[in-house]
BAZA-768554 format. One record per residue (C-alpha): x, y, z negated. Coordinates in steps of 0.1 Angstrom, whole numbers, plus 2048, in hexadecimal, padded with zeros to 3 digits. Layout:
% BAZA-768554
XYZ;...
***
This chain:
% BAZA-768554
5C1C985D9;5CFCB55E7;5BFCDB5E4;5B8CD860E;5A3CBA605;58FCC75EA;588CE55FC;580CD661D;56FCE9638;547CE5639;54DCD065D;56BCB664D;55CC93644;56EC8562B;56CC62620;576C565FC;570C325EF;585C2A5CF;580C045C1;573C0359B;592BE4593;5B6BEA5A0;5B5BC35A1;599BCA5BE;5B8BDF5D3;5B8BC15EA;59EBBC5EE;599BE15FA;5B9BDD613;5A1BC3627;585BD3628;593BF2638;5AABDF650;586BCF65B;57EBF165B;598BFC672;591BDB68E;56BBEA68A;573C08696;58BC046AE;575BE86BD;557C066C5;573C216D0;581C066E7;5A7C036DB;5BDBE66D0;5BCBEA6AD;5DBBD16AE;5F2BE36CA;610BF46BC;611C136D5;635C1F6DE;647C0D6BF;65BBFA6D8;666C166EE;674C2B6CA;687C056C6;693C0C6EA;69EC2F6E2;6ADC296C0;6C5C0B6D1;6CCC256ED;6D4C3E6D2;6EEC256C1;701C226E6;702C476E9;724C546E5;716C7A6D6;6FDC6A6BD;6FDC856AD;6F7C9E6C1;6DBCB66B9;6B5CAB6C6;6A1CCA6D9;687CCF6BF;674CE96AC;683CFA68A;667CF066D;663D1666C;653D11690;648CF468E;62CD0466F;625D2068B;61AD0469F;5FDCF968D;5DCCF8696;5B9CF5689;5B5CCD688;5D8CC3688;5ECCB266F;60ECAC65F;622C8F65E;643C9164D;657C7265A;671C6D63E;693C5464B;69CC57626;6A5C4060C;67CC3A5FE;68AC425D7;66FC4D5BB;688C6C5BA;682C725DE;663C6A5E3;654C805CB;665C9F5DB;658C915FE;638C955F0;640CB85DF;64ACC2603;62ACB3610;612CC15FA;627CE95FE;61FCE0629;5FBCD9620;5F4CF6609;603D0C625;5F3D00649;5CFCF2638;5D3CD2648;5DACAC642;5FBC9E63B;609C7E63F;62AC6D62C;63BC4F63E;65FC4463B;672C3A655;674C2066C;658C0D65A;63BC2C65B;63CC1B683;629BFF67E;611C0F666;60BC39660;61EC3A685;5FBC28694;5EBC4A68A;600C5F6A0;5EFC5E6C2;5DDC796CC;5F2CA06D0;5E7CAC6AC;602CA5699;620CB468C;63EC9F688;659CAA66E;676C8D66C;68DC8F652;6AEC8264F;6CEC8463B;6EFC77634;6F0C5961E;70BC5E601;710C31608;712C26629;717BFF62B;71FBEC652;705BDB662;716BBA664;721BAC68B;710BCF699;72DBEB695;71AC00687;70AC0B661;6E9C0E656;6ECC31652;6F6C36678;6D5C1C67E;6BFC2E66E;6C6C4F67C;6C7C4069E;6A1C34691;699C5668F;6A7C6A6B0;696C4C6C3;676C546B2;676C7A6B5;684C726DF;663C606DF;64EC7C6D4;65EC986E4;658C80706;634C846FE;632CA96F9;632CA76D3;63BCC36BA;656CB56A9;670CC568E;68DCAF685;6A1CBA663;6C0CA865F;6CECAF637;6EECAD626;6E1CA060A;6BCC8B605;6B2C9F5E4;6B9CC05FC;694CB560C;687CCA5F3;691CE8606;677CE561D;65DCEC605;65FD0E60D;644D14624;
***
């Protein structure tokens, strides 16, 4: 766990429930997605609706038809995107990277440096797939959404589409940070050179 966990404010309830057996890990996955249908069933919501994933499908195909792709999206710098914390919000750092150990690792360097420095939760997905599971999480307005991509040093066609996967995949993202910004969401979008350069934004 992180430092912001361990020293959790008198009012946070925390929740920790670790199986004895790896081998029970299963076991554990269906009694928290009973869990989760519990829940949902006394706040009254669909704990099987899939809010707004296909509208950022929508946006990412309209993204692929737009002739200045890669024109720069209206959103905050990560500088002011950290000045627009508040108490009870949280950090989600939505990563359209390759998901290497290499990467991944200094995802979660860069996550751990944002919760050191605001005191409040973080969240790691990769992109598109963090939709249809950490992207259930991001309803209400507390959230700050940092999305992260970068050039890929191989790019290989999507066959019978005229397109790449690299092209895809950043069309993924724009369509999912259009969808936030429609909302009203705080949103930074970081668009590297390089993957390993994600590191930089460690410096909080």
């Amino acid at each position: 766990m992180d430092d912001p966990v361990r020293e959790a404010r008198a009012d946070a309830e925390i929740v920790t429930d670790f199986a004895a057996d790896p081998l029970d890990l299963g076991a554990e996955f269906l009694k928290w997605q009973y869990a989760t249908w519990e829940l949902c069933e006394r706040l009254g919501v669909n704990a099987f609706d899939q809010p707004d994933v296909e509208e950022a499908k929508a946006l990412a195909r309209a993204e692929l038809a737009r002739a200045n792709a890669g024109e720069p999206l209206a959103t905050l710098t990560p500088d002011a995107l950290r000045r627009a914390a508040l108490r009870g919000d949280y950090v989600a750092i939505l990563a359209y990277l390759r998901p290497t150990p290499e990467i991944t690792a200094r995802l979660q360097e860069v996550r751990a440096a944002w919760a050191r420095a605001l005191g409040c939760a973080t969240t790691l997905g990769f992109g598109p797939r963090y939709l249809h599971s950490t992207g259930q999480l991001h309803g209400p307005n507390t959230g700050l959404f940092l999305v992260v991509t970068a050039d890929d040093a191989e790019d290989a066609a999507v066959p019978e589409m005229g397109t790449t996967f690299g092209r895809l995949k950043r069309a993924q993202a724009r369509g999912d940070v259009r969808a936030l910004l429609a909302r009203g969401r705080r949103v930074a979008h970081v668009h590297l050179a390089r993957p390993e350069d994600v590191s930089g934004l460690t410096a909080v």
